[in-house]
LUMRO-467848 format. One record per residue (C-alpha): residue number from 0; residue in one letter; x, y, z. Coordinates in steps of 0.5 Angstrom, whole numbers, plus 500, padded with zeros to 3 digits. Layout:
BEGIN
+-----+----+------+-------+-----+
:   i : aa : east : north :  up :
+-----+----+------+-------+-----+
: NUM :  A :    X :     Y :   Z :
...
+-----+----+------+-------+-----+
// end
This chain:
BEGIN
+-----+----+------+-------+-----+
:   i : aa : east : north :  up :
+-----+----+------+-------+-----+
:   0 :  X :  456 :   467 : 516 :
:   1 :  X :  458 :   469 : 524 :
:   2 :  X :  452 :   477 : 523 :
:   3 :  X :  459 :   480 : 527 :
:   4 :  X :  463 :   479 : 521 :
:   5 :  X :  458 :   481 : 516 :
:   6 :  X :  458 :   488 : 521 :
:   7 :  X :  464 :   490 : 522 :
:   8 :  X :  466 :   489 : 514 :
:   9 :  X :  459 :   494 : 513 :
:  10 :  X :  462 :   498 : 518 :
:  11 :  X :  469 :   498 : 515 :
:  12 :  X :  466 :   499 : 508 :
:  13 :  X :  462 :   505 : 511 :
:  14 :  X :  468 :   508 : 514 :
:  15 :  X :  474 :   507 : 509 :
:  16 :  X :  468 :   511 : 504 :
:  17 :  X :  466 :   515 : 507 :
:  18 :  X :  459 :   514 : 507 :
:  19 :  X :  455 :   513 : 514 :
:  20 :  X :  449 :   509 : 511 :
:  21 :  X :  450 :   503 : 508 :
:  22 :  X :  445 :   504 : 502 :
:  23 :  X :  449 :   510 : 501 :
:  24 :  X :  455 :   506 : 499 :
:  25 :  X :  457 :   506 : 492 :
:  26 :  X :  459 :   500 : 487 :
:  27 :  X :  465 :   497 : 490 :
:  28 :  X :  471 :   493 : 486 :
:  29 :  X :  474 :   487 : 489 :
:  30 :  X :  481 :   485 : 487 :
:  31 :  X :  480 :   477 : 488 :
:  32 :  X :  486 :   473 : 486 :
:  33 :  X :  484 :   467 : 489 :
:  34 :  X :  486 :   466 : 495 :
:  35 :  X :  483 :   465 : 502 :
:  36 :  X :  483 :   472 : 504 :
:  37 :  X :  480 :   475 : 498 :
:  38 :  X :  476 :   469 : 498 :
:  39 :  X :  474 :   471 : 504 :
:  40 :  X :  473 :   479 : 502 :
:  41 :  X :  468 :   477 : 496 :
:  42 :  X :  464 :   473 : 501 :
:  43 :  X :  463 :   479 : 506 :
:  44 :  X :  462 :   484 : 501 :
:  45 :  X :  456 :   479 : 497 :
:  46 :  X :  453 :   478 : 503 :
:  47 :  X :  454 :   485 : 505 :
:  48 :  X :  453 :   489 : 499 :
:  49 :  X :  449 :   486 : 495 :
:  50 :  X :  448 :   488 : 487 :
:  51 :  X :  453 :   493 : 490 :
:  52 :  X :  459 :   488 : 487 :
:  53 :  X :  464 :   487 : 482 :
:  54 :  X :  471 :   483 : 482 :
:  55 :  X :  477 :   483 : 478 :
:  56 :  X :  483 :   477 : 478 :
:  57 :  X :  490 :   480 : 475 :
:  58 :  X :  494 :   474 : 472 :
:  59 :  X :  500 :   476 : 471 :
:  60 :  X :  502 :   471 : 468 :
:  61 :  X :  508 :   468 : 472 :
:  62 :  X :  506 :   461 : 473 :
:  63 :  X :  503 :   456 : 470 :
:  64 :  X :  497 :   455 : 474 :
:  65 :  X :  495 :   462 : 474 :
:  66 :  X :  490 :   462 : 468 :
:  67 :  X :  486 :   456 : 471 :
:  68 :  X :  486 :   459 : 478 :
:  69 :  X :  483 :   466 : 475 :
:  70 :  X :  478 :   462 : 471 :
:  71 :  X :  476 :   458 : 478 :
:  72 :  X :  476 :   466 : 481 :
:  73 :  X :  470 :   467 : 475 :
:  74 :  X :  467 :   461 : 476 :
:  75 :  X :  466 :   462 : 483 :
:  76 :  X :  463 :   470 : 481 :
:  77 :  X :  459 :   467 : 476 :
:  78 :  X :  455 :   462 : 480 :
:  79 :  X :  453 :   468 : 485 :
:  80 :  X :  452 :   473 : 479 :
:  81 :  X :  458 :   478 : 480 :
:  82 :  X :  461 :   481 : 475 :
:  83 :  X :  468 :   478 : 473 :
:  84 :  X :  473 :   480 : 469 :
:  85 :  X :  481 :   477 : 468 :
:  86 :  X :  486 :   482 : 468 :
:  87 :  X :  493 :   481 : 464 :
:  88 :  X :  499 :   485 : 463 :
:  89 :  X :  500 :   487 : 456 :
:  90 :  X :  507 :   485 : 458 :
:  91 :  X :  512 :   481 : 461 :
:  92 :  X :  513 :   482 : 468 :
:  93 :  X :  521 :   484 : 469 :
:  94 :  X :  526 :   485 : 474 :
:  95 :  X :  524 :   484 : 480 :
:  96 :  X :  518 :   480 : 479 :
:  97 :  X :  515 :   483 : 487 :
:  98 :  X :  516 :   490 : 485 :
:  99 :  X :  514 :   490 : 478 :
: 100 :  X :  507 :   485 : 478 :
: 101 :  X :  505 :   489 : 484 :
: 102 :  X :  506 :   495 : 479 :
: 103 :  X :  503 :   492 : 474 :
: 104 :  X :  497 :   489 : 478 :
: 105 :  X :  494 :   496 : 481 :
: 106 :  X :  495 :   499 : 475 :
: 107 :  X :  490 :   494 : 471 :
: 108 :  X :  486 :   495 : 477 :
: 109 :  X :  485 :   502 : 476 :
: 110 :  X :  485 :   502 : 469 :
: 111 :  X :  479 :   497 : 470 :
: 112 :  X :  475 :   501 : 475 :
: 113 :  X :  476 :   507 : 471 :
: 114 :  X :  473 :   503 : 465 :
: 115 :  X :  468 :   500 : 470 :
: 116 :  X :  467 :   508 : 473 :
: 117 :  X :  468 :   505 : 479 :
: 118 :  X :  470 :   510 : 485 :
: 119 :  X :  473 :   504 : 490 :
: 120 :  X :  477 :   498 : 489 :
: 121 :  X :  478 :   494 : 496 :
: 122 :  X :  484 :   489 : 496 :
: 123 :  X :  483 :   484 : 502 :
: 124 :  X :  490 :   486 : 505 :
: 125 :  X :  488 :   484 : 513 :
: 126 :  X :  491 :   484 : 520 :
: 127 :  X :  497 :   478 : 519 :
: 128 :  X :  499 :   482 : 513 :
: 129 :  X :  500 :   489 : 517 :
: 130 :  X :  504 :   485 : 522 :
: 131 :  X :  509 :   482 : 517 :
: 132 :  X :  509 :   489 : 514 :
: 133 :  X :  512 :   493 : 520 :
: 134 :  X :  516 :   488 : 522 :
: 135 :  X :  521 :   488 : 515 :
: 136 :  X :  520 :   496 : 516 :
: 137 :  X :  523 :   495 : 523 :
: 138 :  X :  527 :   489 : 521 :
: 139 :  X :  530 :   495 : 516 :
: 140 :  X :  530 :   500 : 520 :
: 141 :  X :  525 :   505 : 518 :
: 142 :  X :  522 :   511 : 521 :
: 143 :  X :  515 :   514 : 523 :
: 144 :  X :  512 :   513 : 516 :
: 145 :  X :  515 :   507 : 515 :
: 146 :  X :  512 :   504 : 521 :
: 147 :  X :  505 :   506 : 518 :
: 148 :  X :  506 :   500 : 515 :
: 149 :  X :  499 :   498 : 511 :
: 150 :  X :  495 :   504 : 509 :
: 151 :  X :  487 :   503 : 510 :
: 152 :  X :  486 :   507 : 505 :
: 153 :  X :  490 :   510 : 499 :
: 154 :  X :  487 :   513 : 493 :
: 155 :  X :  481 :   510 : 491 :
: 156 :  X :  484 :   503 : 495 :
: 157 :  X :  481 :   501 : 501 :
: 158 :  X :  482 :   495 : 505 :
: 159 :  X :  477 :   493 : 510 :
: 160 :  X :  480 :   487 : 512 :
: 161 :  X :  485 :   490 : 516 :
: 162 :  X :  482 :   488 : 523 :
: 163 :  X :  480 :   481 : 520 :
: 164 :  X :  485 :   476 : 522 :
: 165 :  X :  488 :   471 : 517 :
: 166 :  X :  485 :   465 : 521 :
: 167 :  X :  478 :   469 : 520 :
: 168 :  X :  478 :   469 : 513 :
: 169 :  X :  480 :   462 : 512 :
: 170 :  X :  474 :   461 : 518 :
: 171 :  X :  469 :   465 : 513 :
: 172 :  X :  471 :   460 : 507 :
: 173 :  X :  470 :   455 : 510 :
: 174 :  X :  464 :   456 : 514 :
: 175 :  X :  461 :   457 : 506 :
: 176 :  X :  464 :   451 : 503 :
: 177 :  X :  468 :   455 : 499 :
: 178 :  X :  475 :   452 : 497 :
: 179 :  X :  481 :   457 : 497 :
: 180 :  X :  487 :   457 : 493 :
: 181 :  X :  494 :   456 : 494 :
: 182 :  X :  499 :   460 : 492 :
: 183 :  X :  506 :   457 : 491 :
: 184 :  X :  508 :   463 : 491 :
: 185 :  X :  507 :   464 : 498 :
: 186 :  X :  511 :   458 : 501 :
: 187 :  X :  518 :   461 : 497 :
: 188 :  X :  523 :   463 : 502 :
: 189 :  X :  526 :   467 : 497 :
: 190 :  X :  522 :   472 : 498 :
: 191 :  X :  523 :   477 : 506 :
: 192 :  X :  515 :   477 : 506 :
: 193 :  X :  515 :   469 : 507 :
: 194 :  X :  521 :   469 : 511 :
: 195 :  X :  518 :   472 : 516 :
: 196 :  X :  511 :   470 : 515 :
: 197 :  X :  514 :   463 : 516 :
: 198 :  X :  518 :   465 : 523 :
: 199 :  X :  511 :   468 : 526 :
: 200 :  X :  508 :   462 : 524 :
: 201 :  X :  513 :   458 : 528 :
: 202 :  X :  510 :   461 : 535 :
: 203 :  X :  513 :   462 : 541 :
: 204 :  X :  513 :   469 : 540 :
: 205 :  X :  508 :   476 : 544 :
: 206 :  X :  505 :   479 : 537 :
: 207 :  X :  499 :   479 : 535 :
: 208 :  X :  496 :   482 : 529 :
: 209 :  X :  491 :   487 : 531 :
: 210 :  X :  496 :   490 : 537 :
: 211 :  X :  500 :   492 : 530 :
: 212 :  X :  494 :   493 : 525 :
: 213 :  X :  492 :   499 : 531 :
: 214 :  X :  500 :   502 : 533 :
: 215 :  X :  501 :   502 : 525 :
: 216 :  X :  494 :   507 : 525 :
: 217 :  X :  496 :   511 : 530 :
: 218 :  X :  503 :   511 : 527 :
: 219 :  X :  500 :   512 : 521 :
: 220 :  X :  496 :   519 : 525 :
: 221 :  X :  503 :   520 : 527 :
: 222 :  X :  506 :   522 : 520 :
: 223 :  X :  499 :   525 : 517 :
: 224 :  X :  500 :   530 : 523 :
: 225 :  X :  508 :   531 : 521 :
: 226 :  X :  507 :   531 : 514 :
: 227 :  X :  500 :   538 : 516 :
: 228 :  X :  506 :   541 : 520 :
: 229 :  X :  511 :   540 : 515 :
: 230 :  X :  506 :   543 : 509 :
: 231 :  X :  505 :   548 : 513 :
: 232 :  X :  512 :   551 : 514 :
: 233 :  X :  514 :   550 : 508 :
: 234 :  X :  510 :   557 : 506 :
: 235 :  X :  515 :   560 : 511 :
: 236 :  X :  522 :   555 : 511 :
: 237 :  X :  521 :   554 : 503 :
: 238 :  X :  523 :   559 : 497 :
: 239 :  X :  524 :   559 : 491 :
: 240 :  X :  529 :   563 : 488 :
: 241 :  X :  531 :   562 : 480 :
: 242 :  X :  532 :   555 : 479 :
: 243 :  X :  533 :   554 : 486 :
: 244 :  X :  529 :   552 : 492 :
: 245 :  X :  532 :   555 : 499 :
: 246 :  X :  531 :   552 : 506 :
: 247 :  X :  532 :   555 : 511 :
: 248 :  X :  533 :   550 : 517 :
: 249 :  X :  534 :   554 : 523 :
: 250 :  X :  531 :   550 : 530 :
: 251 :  X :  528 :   546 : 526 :
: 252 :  X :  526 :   539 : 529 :
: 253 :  X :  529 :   534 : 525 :
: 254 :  X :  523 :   529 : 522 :
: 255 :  X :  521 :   537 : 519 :
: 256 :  X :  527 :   538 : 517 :
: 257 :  X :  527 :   531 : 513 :
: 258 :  X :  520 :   532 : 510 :
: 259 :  X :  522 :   539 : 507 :
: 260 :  X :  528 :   536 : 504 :
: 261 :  X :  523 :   531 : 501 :
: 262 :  X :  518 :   536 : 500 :
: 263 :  X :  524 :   540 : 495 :
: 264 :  X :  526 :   534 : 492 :
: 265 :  X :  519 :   533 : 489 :
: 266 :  X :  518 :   540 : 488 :
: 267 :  X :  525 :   540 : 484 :
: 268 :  X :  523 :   533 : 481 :
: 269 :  X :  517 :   531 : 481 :
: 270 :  X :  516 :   524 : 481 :
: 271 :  X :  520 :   522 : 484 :
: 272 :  X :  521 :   520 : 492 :
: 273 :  X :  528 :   519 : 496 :
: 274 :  X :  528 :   513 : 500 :
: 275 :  X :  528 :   515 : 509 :
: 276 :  X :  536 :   512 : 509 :
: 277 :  X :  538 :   517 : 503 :
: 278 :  X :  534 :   523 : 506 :
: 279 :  X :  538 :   522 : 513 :
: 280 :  X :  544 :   522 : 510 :
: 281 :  X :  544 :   528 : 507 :
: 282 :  X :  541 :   531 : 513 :
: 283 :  X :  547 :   530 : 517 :
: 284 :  X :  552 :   532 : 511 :
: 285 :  X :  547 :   539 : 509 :
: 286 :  X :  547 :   540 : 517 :
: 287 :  X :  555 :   539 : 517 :
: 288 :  X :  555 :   545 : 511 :
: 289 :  X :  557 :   540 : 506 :
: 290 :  X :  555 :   539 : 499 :
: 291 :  X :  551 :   532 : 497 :
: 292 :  X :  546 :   530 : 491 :
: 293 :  X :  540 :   526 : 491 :
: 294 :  X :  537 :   524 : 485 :
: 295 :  X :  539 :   528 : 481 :
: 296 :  X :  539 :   534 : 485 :
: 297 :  X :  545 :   538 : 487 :
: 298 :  X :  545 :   540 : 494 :
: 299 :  X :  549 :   544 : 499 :
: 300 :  X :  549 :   546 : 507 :
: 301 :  X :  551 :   551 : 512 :
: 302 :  X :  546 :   557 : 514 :
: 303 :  X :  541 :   556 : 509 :
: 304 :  X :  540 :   550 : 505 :
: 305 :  X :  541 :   550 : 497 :
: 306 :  X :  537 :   545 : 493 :
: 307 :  X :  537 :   544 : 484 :
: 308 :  X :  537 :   540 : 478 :
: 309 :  X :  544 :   537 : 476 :
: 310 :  X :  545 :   539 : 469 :
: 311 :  X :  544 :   534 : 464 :
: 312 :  X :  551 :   530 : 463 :
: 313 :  X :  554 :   532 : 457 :
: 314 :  X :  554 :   526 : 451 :
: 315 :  X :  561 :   525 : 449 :
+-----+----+------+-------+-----+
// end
């Protein structure tokens, strides 16, 4: 394996933890489904971290298929020593299958690390993936935090793959002889992802994965500073009265305005978190003095903007 690669795996492990000395870096789960880019992520952090490993394989149970490539995932670690465990959900996966087995999937994850007492779980999401990301997000019109696209890291989530690009990590398996799966799943054209993955494959286009994977970070700076500025004017524009909260939007610019609508709907109901379309809208309606819901938060505008909880509906 290419030492510039094994360097910048160590140096992005290193910066994602936090920890300026390799030998300081502590046991790291890898999330290894199987595929040539996590594939790629288990060879890396072999050779990079040493007896610092441990990978896990989420079957989710949704193709044939899946349980022998899980067992193929724990072949391939138990020849080089690496703990593995298959993880499978206790239920079904149900509706929207994208949606619910990537739900169910980091949370066998995290049950996993925390059984494991482990402080990371990398997932090898890299620099196309990032591409593919901010253009749904643009396709739909999403905004600053939208754009962010892929964070590097997220809780305990890290992903040091995202200056590696796909061509790399299908080089790296192949430098070591090592044979990737296929995934299926990854040719269906139902789902928006393949679509646009299918579409920058078809080349003649300017983009390229690492210009996106760096404006997406300074996208990323851009709304962790906005989130800062809004924490902090919440203090002062924020209130809470009885069982209502008042915010009071005088001269506020609107992507502030936004992240305190956003920051009220949580406080009023926590867990939940209103989409960016559903926050613009009932921007412009509390600016025009009108009254809306969001969720199930009753809201009303004018001077002053008045947010609390819809009473429960009344069973007939």
């Amino acid at each position: 394996m290419n030492n510039g690669l094994q360097d910048r795996f160590l140096s992005a492990v290193s910066a994602l933890t936090g920890c300026a000395v390799a030998r300081d870096i502590p046991h790291v789960g890898l999330a290894v489904s199987g595929g040539p880019d996590s594939v790629a992520l288990l060879l890396l952090a072999e050779r990079s971290l040493p007896g610092k490993i441990s990978a896990a394989t989420v079957d989710h149970g949704l193709r044939p298929d899946a349980a022998s490539e899980a067992d193929y995932v724990a072949k391939l670690c138990a020849a080089r020593g690496i703990s593995h465990q298959i993880l499978r959900p206790s239920n079904p996966i149900a509706g929207n299958l994208q949606s619910a087995a990537r739900k169910a999937r980091y949370a066998l994850l995290h049950q996993w690390a925390d059984e494991r007492r482990l402080d990371w779980i990398a997932t090898a999401h890299h620099a196309d993936d990032q591409l593919e990301t901010v253009l749904m997000r643009l396709a739909r019109g999403s905004g600053v935090s939208g754009l962010s696209g892929i964070r590097k890291k997220n809780g305990r989530i890290i992903r040091p793959l995202l200056q590696f690009t796909k061509a790399e990590l299908i080089d790296i398996c192949a430098a070591a002889g090592v044979r990737a799966i296929a995934d299926p799943s990854n040719d269906n054209a139902d789902f928006d992802r393949v679509r646009m993955r299918q579409w920058l494959a078809s080349g003649g286009h300017p983009l390229d994965p690492i210009a996106a994977v760096n404006s997406a970070a300074a996208l990323a700076e851009a709304a962790a500073a906005l989130d800062w500025m809004a924490a902090n004017l919440a203090g002062e524009r924020m209130t809470r009265t009885g069982d209502a909260i008042i915010i009071d939007p005088a001269d506020l610019p609107a992507e502030l305005a936004r992240r305190l609508i956003v920051a009220a709907a949580v406080s009023l109901s926590p867990g939940y978190r209103p989409r960016g379309p559903a926050v613009s809208r009932l921007h412009a309606k509390l600016l025009a003095g009108e009254k809306a819901m969001i969720g199930d938060i009753l809201c009303a505008g004018g001077k002053l903007w008045r947010f609390r909880l819809a009473p429960p509906r009344q069973k007939r």
